[in-house]
PDBQT receptor file of N, H, CA, C and O in Angstrom, charges set to zero:
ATOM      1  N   UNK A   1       7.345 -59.976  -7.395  1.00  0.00    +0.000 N 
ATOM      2  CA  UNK A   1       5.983 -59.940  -7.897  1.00  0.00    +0.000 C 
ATOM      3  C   UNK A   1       5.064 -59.248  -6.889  1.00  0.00    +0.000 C 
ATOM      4  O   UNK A   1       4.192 -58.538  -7.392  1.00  0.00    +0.000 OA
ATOM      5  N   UNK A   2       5.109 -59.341  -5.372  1.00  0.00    +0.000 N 
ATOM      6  H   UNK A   2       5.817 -59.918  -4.964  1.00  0.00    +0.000 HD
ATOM      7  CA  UNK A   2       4.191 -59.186  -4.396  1.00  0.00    +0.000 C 
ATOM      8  C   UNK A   2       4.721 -57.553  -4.699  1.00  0.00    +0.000 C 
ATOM      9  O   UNK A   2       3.741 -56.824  -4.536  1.00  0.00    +0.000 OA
ATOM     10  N   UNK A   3       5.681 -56.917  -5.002  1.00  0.00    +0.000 N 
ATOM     11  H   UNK A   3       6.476 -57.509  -5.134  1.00  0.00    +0.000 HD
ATOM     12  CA  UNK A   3       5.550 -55.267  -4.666  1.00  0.00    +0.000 C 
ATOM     13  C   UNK A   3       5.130 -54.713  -5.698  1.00  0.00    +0.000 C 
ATOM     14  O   UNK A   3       5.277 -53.491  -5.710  1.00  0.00    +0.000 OA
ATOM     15  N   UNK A   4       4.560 -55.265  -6.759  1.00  0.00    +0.000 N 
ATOM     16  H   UNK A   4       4.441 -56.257  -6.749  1.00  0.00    +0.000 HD
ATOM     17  CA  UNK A   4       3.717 -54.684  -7.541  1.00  0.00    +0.000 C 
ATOM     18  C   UNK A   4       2.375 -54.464  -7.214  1.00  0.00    +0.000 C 
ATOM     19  O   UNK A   4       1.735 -53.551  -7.736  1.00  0.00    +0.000 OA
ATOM     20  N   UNK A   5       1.789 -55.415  -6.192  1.00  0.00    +0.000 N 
ATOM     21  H   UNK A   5       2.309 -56.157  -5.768  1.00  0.00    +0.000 HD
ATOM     22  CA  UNK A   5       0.703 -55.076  -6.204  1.00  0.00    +0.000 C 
ATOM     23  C   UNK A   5       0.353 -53.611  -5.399  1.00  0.00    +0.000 C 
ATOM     24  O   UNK A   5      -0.318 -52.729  -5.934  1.00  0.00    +0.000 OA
ATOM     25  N   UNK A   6       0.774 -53.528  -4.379  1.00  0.00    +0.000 N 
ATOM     26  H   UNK A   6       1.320 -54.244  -3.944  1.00  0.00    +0.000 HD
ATOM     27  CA  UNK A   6       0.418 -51.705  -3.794  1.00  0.00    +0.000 C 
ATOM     28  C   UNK A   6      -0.822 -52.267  -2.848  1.00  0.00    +0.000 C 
ATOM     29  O   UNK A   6      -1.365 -53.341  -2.587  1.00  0.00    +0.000 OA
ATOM     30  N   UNK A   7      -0.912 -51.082  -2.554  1.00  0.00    +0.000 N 
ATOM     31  H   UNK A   7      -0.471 -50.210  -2.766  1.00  0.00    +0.000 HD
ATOM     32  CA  UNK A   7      -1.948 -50.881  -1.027  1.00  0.00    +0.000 C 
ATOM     33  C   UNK A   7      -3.605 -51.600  -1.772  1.00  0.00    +0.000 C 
ATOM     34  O   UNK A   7      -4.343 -52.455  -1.281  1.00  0.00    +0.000 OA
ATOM     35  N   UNK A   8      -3.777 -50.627  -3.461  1.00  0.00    +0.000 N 
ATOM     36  H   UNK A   8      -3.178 -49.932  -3.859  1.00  0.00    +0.000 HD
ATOM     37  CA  UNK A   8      -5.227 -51.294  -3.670  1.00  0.00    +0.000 C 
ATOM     38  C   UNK A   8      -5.586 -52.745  -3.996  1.00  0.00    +0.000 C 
ATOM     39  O   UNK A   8      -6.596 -53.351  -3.638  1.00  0.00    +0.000 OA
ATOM     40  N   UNK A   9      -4.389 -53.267  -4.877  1.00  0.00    +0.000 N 
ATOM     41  H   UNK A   9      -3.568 -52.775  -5.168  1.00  0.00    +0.000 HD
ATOM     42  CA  UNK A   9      -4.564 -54.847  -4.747  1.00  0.00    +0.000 C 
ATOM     43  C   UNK A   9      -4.705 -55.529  -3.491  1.00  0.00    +0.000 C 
ATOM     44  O   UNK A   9      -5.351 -56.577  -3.465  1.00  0.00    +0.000 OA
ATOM     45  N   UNK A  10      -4.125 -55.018  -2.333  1.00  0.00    +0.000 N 
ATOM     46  H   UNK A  10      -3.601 -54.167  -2.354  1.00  0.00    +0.000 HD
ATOM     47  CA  UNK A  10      -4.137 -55.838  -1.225  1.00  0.00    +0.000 C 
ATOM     48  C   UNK A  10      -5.481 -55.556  -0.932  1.00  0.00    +0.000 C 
ATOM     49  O   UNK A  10      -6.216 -56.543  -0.899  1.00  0.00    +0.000 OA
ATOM     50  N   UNK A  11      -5.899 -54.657  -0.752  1.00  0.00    +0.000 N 
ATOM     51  H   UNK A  11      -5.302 -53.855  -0.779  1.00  0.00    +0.000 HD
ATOM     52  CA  UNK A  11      -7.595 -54.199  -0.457  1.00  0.00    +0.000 C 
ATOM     53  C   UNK A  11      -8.597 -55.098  -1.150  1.00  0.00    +0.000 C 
ATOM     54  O   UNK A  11      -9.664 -55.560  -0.744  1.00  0.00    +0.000 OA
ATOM     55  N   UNK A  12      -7.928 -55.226  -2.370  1.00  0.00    +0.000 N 
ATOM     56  H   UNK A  12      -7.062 -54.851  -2.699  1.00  0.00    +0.000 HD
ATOM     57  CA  UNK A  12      -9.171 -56.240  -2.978  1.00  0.00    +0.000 C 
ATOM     58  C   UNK A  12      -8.827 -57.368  -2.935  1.00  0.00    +0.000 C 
ATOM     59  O   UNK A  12      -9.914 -57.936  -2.833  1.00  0.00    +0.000 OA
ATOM     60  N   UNK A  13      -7.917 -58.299  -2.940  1.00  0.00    +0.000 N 
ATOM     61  H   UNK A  13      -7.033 -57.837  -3.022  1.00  0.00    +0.000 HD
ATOM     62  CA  UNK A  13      -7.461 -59.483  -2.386  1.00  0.00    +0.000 C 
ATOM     63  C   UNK A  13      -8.168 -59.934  -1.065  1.00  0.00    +0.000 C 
ATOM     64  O   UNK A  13      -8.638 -61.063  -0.918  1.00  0.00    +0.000 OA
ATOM     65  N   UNK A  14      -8.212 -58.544   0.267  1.00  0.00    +0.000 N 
ATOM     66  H   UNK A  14      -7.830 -57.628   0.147  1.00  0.00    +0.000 HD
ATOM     67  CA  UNK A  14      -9.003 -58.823   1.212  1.00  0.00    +0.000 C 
ATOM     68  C   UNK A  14     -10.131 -59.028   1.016  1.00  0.00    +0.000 C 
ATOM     69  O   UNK A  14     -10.604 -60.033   1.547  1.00  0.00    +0.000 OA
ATOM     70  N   UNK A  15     -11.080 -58.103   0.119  1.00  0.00    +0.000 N 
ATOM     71  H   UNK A  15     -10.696 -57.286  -0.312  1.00  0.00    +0.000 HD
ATOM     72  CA  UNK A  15     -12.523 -57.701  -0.026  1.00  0.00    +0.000 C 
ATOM     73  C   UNK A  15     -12.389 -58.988  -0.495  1.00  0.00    +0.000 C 
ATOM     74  O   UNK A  15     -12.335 -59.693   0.513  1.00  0.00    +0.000 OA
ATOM     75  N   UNK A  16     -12.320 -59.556  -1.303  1.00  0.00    +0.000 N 
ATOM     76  H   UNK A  16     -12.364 -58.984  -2.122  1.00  0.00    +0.000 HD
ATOM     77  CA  UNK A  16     -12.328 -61.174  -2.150  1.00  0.00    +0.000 C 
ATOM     78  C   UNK A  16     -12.250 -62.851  -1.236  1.00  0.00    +0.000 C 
ATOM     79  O   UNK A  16     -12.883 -63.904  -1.313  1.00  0.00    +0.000 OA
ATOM     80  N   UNK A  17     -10.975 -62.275  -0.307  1.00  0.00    +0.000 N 
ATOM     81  H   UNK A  17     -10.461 -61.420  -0.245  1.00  0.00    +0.000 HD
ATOM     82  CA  UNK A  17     -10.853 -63.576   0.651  1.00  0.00    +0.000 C 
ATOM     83  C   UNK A  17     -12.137 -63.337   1.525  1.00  0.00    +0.000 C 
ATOM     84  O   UNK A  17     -12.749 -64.354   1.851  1.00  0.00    +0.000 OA
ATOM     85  N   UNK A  18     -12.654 -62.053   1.971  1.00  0.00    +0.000 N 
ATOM     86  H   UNK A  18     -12.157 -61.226   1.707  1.00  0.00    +0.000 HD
ATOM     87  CA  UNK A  18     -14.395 -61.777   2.879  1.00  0.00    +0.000 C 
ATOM     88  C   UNK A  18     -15.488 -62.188   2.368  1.00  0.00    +0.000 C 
ATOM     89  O   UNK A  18     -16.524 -62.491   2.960  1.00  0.00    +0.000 OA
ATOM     90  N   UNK A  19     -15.097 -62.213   0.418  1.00  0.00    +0.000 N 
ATOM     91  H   UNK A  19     -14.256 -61.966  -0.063  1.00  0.00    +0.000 HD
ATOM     92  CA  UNK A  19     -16.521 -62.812   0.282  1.00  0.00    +0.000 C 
ATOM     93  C   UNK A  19     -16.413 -64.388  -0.076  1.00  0.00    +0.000 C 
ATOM     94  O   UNK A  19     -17.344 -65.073  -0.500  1.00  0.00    +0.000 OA
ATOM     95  N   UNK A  20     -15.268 -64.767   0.144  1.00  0.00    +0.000 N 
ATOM     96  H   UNK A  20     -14.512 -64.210   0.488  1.00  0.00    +0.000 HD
ATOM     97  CA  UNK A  20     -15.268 -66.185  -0.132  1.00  0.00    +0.000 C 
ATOM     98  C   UNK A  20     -15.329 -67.002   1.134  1.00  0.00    +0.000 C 
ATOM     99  O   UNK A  20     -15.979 -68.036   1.283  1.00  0.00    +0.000 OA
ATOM    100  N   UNK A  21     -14.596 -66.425   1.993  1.00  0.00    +0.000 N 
ATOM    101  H   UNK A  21     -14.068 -65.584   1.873  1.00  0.00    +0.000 HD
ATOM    102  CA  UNK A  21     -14.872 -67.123   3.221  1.00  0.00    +0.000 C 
ATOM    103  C   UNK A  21     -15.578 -67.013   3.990  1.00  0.00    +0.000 C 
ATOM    104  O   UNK A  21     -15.748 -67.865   4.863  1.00  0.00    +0.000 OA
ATOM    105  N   UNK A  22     -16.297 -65.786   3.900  1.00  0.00    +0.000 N 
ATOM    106  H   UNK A  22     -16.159 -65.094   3.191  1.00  0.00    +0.000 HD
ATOM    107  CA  UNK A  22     -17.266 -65.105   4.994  1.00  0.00    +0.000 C 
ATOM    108  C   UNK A  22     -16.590 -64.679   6.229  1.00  0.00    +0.000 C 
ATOM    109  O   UNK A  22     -15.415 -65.002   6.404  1.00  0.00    +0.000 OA
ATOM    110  N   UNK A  23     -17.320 -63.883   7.226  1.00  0.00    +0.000 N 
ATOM    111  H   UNK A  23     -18.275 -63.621   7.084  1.00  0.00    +0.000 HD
ATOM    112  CA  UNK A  23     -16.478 -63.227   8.269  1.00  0.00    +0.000 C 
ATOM    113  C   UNK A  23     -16.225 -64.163   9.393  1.00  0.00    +0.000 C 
ATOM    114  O   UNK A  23     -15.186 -64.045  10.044  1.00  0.00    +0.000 OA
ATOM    115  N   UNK A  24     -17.324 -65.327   9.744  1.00  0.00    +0.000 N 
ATOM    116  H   UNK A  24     -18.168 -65.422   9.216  1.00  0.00    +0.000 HD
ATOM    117  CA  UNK A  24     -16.992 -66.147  10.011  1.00  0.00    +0.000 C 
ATOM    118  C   UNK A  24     -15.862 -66.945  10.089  1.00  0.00    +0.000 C 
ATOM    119  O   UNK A  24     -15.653 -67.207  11.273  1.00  0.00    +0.000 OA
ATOM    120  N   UNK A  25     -15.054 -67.439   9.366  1.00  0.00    +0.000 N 
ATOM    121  H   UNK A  25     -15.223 -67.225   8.404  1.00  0.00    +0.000 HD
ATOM    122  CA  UNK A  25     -14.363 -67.955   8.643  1.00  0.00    +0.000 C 
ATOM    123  C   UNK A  25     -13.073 -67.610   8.969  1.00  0.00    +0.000 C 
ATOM    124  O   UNK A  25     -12.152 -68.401   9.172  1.00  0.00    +0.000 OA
ATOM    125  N   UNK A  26     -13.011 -65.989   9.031  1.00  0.00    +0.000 N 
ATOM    126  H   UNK A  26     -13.759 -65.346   8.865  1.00  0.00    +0.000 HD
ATOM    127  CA  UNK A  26     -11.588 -65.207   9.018  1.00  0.00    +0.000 C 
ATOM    128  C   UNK A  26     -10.738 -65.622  10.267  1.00  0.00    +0.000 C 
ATOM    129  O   UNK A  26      -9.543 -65.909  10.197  1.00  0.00    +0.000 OA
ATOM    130  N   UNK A  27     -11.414 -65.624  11.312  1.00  0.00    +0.000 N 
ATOM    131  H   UNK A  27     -12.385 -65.390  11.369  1.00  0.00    +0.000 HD
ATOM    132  CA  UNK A  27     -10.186 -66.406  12.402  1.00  0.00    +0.000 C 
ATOM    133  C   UNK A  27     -10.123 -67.600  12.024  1.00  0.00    +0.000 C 
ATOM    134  O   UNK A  27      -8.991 -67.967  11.710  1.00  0.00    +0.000 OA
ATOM    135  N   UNK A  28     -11.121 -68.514  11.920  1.00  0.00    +0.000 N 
ATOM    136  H   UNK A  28     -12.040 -68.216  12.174  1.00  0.00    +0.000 HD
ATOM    137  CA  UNK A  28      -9.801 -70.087  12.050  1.00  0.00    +0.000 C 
ATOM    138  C   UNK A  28      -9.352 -69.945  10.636  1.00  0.00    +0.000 C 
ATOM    139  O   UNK A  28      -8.832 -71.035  10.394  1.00  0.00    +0.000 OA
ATOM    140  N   UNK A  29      -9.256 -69.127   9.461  1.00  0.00    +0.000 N 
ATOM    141  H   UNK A  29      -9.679 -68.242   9.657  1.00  0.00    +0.000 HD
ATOM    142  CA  UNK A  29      -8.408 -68.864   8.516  1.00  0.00    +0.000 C 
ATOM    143  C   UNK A  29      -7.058 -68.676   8.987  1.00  0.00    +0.000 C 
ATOM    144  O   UNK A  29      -6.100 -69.449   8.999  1.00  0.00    +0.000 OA
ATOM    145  N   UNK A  30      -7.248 -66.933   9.551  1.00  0.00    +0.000 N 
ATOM    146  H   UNK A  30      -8.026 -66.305   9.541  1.00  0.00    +0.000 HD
ATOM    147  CA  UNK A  30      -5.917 -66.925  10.102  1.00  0.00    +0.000 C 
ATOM    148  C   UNK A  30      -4.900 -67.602  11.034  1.00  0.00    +0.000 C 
ATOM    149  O   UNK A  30      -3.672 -67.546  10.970  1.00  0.00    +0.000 OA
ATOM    150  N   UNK A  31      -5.583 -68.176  11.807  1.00  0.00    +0.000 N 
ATOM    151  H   UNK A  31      -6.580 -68.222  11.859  1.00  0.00    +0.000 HD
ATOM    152  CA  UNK A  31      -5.042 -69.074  12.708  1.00  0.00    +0.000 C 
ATOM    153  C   UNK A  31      -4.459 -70.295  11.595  1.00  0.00    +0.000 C 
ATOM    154  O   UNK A  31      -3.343 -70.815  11.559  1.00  0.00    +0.000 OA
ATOM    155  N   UNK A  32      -5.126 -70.426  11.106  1.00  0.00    +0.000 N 
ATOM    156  H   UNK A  32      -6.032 -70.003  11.134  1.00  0.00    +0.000 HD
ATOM    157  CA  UNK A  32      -4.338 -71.642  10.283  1.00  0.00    +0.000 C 
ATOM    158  C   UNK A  32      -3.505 -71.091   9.506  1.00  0.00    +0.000 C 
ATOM    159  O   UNK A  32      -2.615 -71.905   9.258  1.00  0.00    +0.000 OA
ATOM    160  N   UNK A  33      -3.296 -69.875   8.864  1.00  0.00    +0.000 N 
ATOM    161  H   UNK A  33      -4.018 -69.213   9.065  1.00  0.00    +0.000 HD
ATOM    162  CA  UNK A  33      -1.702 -69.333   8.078  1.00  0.00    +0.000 C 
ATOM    163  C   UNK A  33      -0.805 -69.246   9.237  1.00  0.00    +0.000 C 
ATOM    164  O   UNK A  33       0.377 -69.584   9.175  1.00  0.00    +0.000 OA
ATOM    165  N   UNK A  34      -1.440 -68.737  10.421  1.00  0.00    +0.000 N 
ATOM    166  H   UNK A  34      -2.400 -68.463  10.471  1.00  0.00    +0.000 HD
ATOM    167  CA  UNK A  34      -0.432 -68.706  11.425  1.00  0.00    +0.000 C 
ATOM    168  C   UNK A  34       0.346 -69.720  12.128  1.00  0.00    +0.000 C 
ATOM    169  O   UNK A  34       1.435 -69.586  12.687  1.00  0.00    +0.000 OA
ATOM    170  N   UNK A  35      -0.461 -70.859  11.997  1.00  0.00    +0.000 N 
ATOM    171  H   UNK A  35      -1.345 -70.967  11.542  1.00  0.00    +0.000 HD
ATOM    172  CA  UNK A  35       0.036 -72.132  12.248  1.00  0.00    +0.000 C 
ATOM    173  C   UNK A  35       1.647 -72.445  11.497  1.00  0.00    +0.000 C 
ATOM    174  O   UNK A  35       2.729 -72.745  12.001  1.00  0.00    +0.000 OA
ATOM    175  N   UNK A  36       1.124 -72.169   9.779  1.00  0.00    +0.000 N 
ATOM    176  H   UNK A  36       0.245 -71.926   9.369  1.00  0.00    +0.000 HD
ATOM    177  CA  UNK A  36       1.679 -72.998   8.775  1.00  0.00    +0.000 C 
ATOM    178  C   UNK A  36       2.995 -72.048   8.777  1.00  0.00    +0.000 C 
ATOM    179  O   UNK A  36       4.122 -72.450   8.488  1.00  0.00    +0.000 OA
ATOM    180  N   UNK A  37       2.692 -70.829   9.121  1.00  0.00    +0.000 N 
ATOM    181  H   UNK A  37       1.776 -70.502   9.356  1.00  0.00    +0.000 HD
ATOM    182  CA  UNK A  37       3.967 -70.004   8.788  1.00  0.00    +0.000 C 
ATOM    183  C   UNK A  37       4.614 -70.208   9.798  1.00  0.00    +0.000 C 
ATOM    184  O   UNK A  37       5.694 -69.742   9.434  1.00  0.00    +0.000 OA
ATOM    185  N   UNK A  38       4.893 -70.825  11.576  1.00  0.00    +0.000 N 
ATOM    186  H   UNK A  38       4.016 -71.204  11.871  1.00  0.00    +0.000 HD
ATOM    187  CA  UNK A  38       5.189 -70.789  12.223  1.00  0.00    +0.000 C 
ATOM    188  C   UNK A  38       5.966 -71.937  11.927  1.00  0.00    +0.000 C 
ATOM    189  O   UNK A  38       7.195 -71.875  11.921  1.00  0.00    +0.000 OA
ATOM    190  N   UNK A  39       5.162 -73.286  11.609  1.00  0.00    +0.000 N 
ATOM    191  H   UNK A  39       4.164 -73.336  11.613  1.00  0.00    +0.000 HD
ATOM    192  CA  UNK A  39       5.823 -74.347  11.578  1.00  0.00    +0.000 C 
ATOM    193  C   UNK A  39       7.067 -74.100  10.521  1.00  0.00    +0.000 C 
ATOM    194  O   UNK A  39       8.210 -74.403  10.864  1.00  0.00    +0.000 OA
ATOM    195  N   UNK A  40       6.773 -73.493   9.119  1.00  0.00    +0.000 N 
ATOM    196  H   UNK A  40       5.844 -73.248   8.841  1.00  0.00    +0.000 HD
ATOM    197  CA  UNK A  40       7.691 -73.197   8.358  1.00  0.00    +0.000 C 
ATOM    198  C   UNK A  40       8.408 -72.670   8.879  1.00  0.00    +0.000 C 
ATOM    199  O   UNK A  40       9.420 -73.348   8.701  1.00  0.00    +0.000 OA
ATOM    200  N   UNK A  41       8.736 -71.654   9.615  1.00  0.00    +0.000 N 
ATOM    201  H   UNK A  41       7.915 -71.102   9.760  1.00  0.00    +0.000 HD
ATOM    202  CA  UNK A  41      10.049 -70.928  10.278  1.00  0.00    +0.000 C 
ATOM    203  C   UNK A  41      10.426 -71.798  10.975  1.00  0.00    +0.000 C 
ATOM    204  O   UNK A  41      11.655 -71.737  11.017  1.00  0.00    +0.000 OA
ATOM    205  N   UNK A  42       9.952 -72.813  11.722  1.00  0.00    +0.000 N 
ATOM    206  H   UNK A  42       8.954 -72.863  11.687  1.00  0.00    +0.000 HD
ATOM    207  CA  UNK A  42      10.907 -73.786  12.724  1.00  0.00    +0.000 C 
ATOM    208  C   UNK A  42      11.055 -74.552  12.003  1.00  0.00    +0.000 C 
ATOM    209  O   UNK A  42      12.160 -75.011  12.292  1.00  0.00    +0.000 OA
ATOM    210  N   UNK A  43      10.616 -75.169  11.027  1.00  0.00    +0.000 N 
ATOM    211  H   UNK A  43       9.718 -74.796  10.793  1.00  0.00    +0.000 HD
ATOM    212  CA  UNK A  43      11.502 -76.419  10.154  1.00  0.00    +0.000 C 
ATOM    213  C   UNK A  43      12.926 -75.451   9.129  1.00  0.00    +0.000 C 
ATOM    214  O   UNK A  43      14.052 -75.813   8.789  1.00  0.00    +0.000 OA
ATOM    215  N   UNK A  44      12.412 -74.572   8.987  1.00  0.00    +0.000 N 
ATOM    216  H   UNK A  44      11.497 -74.278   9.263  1.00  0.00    +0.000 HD
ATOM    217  CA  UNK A  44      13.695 -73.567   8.445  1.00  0.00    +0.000 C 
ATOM    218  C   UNK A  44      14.872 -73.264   9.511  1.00  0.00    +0.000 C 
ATOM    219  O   UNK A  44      16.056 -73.238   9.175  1.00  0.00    +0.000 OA
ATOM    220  N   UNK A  45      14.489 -73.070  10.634  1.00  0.00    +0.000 N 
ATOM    221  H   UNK A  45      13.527 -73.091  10.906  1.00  0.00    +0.000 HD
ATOM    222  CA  UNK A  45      15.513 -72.905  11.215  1.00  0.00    +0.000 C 
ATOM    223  C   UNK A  45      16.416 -74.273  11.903  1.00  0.00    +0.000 C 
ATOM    224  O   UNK A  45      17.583 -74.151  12.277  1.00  0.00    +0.000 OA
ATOM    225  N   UNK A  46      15.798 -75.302  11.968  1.00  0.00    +0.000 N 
ATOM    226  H   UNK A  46      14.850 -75.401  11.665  1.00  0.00    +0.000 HD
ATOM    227  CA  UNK A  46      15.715 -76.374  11.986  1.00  0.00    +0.000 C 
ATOM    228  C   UNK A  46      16.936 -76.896  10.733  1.00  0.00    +0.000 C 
ATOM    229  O   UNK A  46      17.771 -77.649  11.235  1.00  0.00    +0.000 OA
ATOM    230  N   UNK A  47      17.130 -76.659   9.439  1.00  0.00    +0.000 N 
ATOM    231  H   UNK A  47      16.452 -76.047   9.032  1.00  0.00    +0.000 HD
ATOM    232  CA  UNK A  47      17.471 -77.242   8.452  1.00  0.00    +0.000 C 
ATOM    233  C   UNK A  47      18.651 -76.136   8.852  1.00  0.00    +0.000 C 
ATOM    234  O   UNK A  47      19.790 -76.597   8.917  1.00  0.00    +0.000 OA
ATOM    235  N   UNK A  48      18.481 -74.751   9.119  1.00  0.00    +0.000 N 
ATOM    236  H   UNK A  48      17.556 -74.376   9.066  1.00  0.00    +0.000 HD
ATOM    237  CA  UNK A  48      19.929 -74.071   8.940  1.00  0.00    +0.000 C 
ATOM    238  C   UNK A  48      20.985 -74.741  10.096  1.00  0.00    +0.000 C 
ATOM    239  O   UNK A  48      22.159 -75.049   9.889  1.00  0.00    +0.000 OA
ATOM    240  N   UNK A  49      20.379 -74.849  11.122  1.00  0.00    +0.000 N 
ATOM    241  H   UNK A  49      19.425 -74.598  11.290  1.00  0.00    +0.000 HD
ATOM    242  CA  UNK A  49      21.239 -75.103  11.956  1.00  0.00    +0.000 C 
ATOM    243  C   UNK A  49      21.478 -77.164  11.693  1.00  0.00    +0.000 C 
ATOM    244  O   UNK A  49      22.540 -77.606  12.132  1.00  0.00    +0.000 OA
ATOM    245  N   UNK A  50      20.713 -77.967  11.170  1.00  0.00    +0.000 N 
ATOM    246  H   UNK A  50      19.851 -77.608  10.813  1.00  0.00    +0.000 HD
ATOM    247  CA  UNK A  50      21.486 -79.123  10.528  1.00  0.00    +0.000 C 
ATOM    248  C   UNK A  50      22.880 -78.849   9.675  1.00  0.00    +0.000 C 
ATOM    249  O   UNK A  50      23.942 -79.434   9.459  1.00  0.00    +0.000 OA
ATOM    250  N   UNK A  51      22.226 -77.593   9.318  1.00  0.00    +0.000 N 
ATOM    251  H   UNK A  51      21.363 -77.118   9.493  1.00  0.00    +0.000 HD
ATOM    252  CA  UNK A  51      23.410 -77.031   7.576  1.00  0.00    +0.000 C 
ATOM    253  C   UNK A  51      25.126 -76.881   8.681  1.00  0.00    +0.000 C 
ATOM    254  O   UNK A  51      26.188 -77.501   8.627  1.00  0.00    +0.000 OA
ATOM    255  N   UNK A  52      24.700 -75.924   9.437  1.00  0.00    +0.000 N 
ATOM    256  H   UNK A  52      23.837 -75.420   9.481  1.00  0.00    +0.000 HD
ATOM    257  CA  UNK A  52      25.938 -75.937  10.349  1.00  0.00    +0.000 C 
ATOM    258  C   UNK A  52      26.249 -76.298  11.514  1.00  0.00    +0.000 C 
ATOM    259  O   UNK A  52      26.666 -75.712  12.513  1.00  0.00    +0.000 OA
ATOM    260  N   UNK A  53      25.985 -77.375  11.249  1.00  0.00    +0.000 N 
ATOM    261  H   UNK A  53      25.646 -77.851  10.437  1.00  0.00    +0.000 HD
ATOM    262  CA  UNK A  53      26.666 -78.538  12.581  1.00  0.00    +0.000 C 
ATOM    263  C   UNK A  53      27.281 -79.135  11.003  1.00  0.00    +0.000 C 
ATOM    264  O   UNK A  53      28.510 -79.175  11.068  1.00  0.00    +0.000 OA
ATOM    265  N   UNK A  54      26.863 -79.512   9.891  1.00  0.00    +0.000 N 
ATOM    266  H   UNK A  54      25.865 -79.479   9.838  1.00  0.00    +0.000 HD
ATOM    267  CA  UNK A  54      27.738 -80.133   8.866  1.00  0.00    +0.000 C 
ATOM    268  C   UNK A  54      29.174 -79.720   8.962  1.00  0.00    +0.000 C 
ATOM    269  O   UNK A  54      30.228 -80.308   9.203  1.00  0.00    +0.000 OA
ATOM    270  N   UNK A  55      28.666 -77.928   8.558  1.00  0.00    +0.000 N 
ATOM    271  H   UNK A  55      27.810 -77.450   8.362  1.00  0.00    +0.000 HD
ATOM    272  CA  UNK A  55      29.846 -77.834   8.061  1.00  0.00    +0.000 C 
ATOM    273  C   UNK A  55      30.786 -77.753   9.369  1.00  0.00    +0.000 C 
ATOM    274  O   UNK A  55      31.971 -78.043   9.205  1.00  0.00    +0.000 OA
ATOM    275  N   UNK A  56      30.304 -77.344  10.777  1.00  0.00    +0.000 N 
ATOM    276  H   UNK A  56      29.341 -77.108  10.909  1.00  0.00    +0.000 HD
ATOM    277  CA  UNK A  56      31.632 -77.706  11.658  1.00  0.00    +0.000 C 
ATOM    278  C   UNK A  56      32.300 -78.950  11.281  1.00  0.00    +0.000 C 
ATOM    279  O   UNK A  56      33.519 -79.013  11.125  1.00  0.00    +0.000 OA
ATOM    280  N   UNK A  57      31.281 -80.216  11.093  1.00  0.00    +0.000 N 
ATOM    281  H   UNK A  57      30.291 -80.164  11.219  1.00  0.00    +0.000 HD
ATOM    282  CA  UNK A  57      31.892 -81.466  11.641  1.00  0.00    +0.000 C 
ATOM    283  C   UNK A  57      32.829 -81.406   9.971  1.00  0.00    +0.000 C 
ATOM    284  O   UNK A  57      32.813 -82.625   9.798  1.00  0.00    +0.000 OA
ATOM    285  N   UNK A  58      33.291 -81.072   9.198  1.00  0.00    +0.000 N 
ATOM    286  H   UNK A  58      33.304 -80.082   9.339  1.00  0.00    +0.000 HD
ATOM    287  CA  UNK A  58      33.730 -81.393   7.998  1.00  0.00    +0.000 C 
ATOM    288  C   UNK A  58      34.626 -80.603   7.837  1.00  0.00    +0.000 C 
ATOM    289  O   UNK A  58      35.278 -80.612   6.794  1.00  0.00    +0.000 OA
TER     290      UNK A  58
């Protein structure tokens, strides 16, 4: 779905998140996706490597 949108949807997706959040706003925004996506990659990597210690021990 996301490679349909192209370079101008993303442009206006931005222009849209600027007027909703204000410019203000935009760092502790990002900082907080950056948070959430970080934690998600370590609980992901977290679960792969539970996945294989299973399957050694089995």
């Amino acid at each position: 779905m996301l490679q349909n949108i192209g370079l101008p949807g993303l442009m206006m997706i931005l222009v849209v998140v600027l007027i909703v959040f204000g410019p203000t706003k935009l760092p502790e925004l990002g900082r907080a996706v950056g948070r959430t996506l970080h934690e998600f990659k370590s609980s992901a990597k977290d679960l792969v490597a539970d996945h294989k210690e299973e399957d050694k021990q089995v």
